[in-house]
C-alpha positions in Angstrom: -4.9 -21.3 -34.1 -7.3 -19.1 -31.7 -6.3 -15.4 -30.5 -7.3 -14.3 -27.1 -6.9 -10.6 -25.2 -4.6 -10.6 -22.3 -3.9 -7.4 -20.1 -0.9 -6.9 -17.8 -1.6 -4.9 -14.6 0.2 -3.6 -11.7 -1.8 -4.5 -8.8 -1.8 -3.0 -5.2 -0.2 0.2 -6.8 -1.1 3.7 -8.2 2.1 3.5 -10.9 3.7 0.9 -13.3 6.4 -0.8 -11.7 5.0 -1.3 -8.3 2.5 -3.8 -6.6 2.1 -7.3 -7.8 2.0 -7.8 -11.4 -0.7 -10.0 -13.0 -2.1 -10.9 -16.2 -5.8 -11.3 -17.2 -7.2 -13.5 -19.7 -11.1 -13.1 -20.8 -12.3 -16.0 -22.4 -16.3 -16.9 -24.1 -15.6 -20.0 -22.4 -12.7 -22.2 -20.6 -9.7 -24.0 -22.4 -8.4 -26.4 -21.6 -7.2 -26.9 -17.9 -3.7 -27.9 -19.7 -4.0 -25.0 -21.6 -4.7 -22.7 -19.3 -2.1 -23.7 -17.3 0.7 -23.7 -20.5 -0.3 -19.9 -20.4 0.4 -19.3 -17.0 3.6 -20.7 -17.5 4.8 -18.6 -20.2 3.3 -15.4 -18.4 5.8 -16.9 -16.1 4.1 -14.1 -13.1 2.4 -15.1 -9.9 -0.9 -15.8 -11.2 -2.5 -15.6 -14.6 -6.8 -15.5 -14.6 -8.6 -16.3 -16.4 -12.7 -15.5 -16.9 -16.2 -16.4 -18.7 -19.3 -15.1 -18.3 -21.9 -16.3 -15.7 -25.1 -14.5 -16.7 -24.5 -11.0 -15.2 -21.5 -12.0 -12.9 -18.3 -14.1 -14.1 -16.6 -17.2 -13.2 -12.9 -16.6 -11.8 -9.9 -18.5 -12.0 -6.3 -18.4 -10.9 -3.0 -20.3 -11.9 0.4 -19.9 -10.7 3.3 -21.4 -12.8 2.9 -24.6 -11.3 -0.8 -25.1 -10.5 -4.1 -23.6 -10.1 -4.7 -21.4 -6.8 -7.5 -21.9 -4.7 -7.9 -17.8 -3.5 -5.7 -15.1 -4.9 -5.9 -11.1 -4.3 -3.5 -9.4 -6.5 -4.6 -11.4 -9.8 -8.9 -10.4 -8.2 -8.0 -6.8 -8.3 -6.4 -7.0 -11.8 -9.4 -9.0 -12.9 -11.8 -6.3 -11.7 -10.0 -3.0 -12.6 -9.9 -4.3 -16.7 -13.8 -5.8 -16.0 -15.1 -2.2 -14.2 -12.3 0.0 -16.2 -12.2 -1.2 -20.1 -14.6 -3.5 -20.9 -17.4 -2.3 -18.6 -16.8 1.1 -17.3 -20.4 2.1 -16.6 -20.4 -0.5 -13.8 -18.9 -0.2 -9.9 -19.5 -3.6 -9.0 -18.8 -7.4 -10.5 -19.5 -10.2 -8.8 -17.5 -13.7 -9.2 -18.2 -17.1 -9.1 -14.8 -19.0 -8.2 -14.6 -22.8 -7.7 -13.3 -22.8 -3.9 -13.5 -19.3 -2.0 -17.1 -18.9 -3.2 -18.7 -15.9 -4.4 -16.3 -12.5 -4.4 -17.5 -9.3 -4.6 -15.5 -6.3 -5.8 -16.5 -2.1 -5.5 -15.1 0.4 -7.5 -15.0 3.8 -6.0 -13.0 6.2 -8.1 -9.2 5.0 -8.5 -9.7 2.8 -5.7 -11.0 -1.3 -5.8 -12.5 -3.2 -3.0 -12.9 -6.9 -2.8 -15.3 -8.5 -0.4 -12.8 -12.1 0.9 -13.4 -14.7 3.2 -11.8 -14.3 6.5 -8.8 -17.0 6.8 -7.4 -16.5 10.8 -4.4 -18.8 11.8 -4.6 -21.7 14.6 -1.7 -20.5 16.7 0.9 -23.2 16.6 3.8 -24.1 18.9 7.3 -22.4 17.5 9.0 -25.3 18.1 7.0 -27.7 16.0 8.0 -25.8 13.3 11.0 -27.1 11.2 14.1 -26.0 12.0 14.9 -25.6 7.7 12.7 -22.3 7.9 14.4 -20.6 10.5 17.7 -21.6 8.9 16.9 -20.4 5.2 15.1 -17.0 6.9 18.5 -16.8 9.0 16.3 -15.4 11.4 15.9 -15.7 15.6 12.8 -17.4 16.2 9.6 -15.0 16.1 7.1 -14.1 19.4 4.6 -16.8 17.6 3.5 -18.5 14.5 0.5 -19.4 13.1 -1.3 -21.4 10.2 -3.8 -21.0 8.1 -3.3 -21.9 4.0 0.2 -20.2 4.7 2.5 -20.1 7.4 2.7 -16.7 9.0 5.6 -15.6 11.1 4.8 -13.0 13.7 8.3 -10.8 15.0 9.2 -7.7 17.1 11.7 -7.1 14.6 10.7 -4.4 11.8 14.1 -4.4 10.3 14.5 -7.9 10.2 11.2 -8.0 7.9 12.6 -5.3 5.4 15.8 -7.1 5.3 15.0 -10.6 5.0 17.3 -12.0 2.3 15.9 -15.5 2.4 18.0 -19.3 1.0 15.4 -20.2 -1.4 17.1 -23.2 -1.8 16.7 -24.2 1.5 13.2 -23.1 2.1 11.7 -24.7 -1.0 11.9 -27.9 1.4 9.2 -26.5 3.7 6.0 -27.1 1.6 4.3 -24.3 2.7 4.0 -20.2 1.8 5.2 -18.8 4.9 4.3 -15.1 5.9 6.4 -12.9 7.9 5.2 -9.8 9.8 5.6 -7.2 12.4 4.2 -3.9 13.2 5.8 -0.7 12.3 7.1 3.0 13.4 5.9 4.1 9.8 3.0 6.2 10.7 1.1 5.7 7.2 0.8 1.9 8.3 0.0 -0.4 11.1 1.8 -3.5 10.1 4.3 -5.2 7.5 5.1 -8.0 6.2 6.4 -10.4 3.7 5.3 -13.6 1.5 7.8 -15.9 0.7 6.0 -19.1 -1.9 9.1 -21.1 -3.2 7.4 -24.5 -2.9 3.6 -23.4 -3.8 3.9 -21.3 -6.7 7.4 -21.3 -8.2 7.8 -17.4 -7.5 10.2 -17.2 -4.4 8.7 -14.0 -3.5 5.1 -12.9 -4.3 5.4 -8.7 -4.5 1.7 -8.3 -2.8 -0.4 -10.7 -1.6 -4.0 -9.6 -1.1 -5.0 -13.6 0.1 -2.0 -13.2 2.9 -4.3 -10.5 4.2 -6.7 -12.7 4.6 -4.9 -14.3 7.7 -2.9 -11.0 8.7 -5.7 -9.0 9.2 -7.6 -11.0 12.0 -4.7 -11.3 13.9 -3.5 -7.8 13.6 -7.0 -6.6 13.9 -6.9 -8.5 17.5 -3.9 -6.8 18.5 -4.7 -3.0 17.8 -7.9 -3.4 18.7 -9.5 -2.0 15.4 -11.3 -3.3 12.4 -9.8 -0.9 9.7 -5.9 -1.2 9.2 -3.8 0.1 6.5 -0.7 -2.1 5.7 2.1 -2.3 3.6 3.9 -5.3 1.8 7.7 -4.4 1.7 8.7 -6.3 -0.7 11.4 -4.7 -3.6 8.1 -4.0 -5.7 5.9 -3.1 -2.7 2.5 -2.1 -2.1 -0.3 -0.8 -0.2 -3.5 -2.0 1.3 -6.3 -0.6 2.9 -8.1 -3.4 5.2 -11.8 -3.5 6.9 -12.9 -6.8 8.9 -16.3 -7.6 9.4 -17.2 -11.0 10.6 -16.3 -13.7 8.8 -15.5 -11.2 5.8 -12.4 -9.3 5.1 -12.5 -6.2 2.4 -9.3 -5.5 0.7 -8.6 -2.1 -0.6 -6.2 -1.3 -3.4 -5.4 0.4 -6.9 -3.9 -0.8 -10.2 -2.5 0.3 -13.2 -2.6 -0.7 -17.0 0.9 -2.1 -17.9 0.0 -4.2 -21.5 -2.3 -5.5 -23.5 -1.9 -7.7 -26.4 -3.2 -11.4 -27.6 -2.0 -14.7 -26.8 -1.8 -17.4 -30.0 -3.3 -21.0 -29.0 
């Protein structure tokens, strides 16, 4: 039996308790797919990633409970504040190699983490091609429009509506899509909110902070307010904070993260 490190962190967040939480696993070199996907399981969080060394940079790798991820924020920042924090602190910068979103590039700059992500803007779709089962289990009137990307993303006038949203999970498991909902906001420390509901996808009805969800928010809000820098805020119970820059093709997500754990995992 084989012992391997794993952290905990609280991502998206300055404290324990808040933001997304995800756990990190470094590894000399990959398990198993099976096995990797055993320990995500148990973890029983969002995501669970994993790492190996690539000469100076490090292969990257994310799995929910129920499968591996192709692109995933939270469990990037987590990865990054343990690589640039506790086992390399003289660095500010690691570079991964992942298997689908290509090469990601994270900055440290004092407390504060900022990853370098591919620009994912929705194809604006008709509302009422959508099926009627999401707009049933949101309980929710139909939003101003809808788009779709990797996820689903609900655009409404309604601020309250997305801090209130008390979804049917069992309903919306049938839709086999994440689905995003958003709207801007009267709070003056943010431009938008919104919400990331995964039942189907990921076996976590709702993901805390989603830094990939960003990836499709913040072209269209960007378009909207007329500004490449936003700041936004995920309201879920957990909640937390990004800071967001577009450039191109590239989006750069801003956030902090706390140590929650660390301990070894048995295999």
């Amino acid at each position: 039996m084989a012992s391997y490190p794993i952290y905990q962190v609280d991502a998206f967040t300055s404290k324990n308790f808040g933001g997304n939480p995800a756990a990190v696993v470094p590894l000399d070199k990959w398990l198993p797919d099976e096995v990797m996907q055993s320990i995500a399981i148990e973890n029983n969080l969002s995501e669970t990633a994993f790492f190996i060394p690539n000469g100076d940079d490090f292969h990257l790798r994310w799995f929910t409970p129920t499968y591996e991820i192709d692109l995933c924020g939270h469990a990037t920042l987590a990865t990054s504040f343990i690589i640039l924090n506790k086992l390399f602190p003289d660095r500010n910068k690691v570079k991964f190699n992942t298997n689908v979103a290509g090469n990601l590039i994270v900055t440290k700059n004092g407390d504060r983490l900022t990853m370098d992500f591919p620009s994912r803007p929705g194809e604006k779709i008709n509302i009422e091609d959508i099926p009627e089962i999401v707009f049933d289990a949101l309980d929710s009137p139909k939003p101003i429009e809808a788009y779709k990307a990797r996820d689903l993303m609900l655009v409404y006038d309604d601020e309250e509506f997305i801090r209130t949203a008390n979804p049917d999970f069992s309903k919306l498991i049938k839709y086999p899509d994440a689905v995003i909902i958003t709207s801007e906001t009267k709070d003056e420390k943010y431009d938008f909110i919104s919400r990331f509901f995964c039942p189907y996808d990921m076996g976590i009805p709702e993901d805390p902070v989603t830094g990939s969800a960003h990836c499709t928010l913040t072209p269209y809000w960007s378009k909207k307010f007329n500004n490449n820098k936003l700041k936004a805020r995920q309201v879920s119970e957990r909640g937390g904070d990004l800071g967001l820059e577009i450039k191109g093709d590239r989006i750069f997500i801003s956030g902090e993260a706390t140590l929650y754990l660390k301990g070894e995992i048995y295999v």
